[in-house]
N, C-alpha and C positions, 0 to 999 in steps of 0.2 A: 094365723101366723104365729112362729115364735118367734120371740125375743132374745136376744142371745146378747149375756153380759160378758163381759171379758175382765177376767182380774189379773195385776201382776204379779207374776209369781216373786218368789223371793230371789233370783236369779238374774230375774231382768231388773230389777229394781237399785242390787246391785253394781249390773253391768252400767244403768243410766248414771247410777250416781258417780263413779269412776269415769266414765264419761265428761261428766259435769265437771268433776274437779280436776281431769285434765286439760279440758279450755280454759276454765281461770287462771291453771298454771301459766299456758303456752300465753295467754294474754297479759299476766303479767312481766312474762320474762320478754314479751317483745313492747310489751310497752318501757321495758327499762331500758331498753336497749335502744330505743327511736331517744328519749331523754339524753343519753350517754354518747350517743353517735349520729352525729345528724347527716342526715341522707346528703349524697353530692349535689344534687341538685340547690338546696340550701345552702351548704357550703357554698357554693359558686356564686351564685346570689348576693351572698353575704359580701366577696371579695371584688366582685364584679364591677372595677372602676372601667370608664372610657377611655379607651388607646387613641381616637381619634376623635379630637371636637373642633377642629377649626382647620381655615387653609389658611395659611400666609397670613394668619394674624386675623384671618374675617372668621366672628364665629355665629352662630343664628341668634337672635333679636337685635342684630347692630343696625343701625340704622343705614339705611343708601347711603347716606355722605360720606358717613364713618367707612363702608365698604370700600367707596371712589375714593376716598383720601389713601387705603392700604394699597390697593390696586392700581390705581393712576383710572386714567379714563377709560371706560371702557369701547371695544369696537362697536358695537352696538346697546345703545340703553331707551330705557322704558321706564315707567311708573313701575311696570311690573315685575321687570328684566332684565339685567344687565348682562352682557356676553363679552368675554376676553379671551384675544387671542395674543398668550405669553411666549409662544414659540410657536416653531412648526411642529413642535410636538407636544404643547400643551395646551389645553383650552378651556373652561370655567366661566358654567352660567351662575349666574346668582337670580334668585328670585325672591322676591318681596308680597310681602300684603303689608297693606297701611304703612308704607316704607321701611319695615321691616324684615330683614332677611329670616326667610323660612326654610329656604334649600341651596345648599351648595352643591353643585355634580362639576366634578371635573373628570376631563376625558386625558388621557396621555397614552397616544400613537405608536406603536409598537412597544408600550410600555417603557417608554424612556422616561427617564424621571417620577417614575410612580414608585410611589412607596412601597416596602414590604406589607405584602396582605398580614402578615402578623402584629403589625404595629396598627395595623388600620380597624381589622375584625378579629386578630386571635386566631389560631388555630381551627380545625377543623371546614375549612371548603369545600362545600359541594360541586363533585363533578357532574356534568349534566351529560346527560347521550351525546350529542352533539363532541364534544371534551371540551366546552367552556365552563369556567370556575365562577362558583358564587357562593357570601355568604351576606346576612344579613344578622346583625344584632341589635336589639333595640335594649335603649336603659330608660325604662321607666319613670323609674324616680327621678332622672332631671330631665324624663318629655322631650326625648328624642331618640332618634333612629341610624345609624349609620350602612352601607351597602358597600362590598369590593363586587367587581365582575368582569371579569378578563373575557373578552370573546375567543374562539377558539381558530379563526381567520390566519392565514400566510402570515398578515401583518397583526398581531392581538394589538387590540384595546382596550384598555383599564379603566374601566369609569367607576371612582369614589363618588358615592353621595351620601350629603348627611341632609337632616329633614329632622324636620318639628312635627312631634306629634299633635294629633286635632283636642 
């Protein structure tokens, strides 16, 4: 058998080295430029306050009484529950652990008195096939989540919910 060495010529040596020293380039001018301009994603991030933390004064870890005392009594309550019906077109479960409010969803009936989805989630709603709207934002950093979602029904329904993260 032979053996066959390969040496590089003086051609290829320079093509690799030009090579070489234009990744360092492209790497350095795009590492200046992530420094210089920070992606939108971050930006947003960075600005990303909550449009929507409470209903009617109940906001999550208040306690059940503190809730009944905003609300007045509810139509139906629980250790773990409470359900109010504030008109025929508005209605708001609250739910509890260790008497704790964890989630607020309130429903409003042909969307009467439901707030602007843009005060609630901001801009951009997903349409679904169906043509019911949804969006979902969660903030991290204060451990929770908020929801809009219009059904796309004769009569739509608007159910806001905000929720604690685990």
């Amino acid at each position: 058998m032979r053996q066959s060495t390969h040496r590089i010529g003086m051609v290829e040596l320079m093509y690799f080295l030009l090579g070489a020293l234009l990744l360092l380039f492209l790497g350095i001018v795009a590492k200046g430029q992530s420094a210089t301009q920070p992606t939108t994603a971050k930006a947003h991030a960075q600005v990303q306050q909550p449009l929507y933390k409470e209903y009617r004064g109940v906001r999550l870890g208040m306690t059940a009484a503190e809730t009944r005392a905003k609300l007045g009594e509810p139509a139906l309550k629980s250790d773990e529950q409470d359900f109010y019906v504030l008109s025929a077109n508005e209605t708001v479960q609250i739910a509890y652990i260790a008497q704790k409010v964890v989630t607020i969803s309130t429903d409003y009936l042909g969307g009467v008195g439901a707030p602007d989805y843009k005060s609630v989630v901001g801009e951009g709603l997903l349409e679904k096939p169906d043509g019911s709207l949804f969006r979902m934002v969660m903030y991290n950093s204060e451990r929770f989540w908020v929801t809009y979602n219009k059904s796309a029904s004769a009569v739509p329904l608007v159910t806001i919910t905000i929720g604690t993260m685990k």
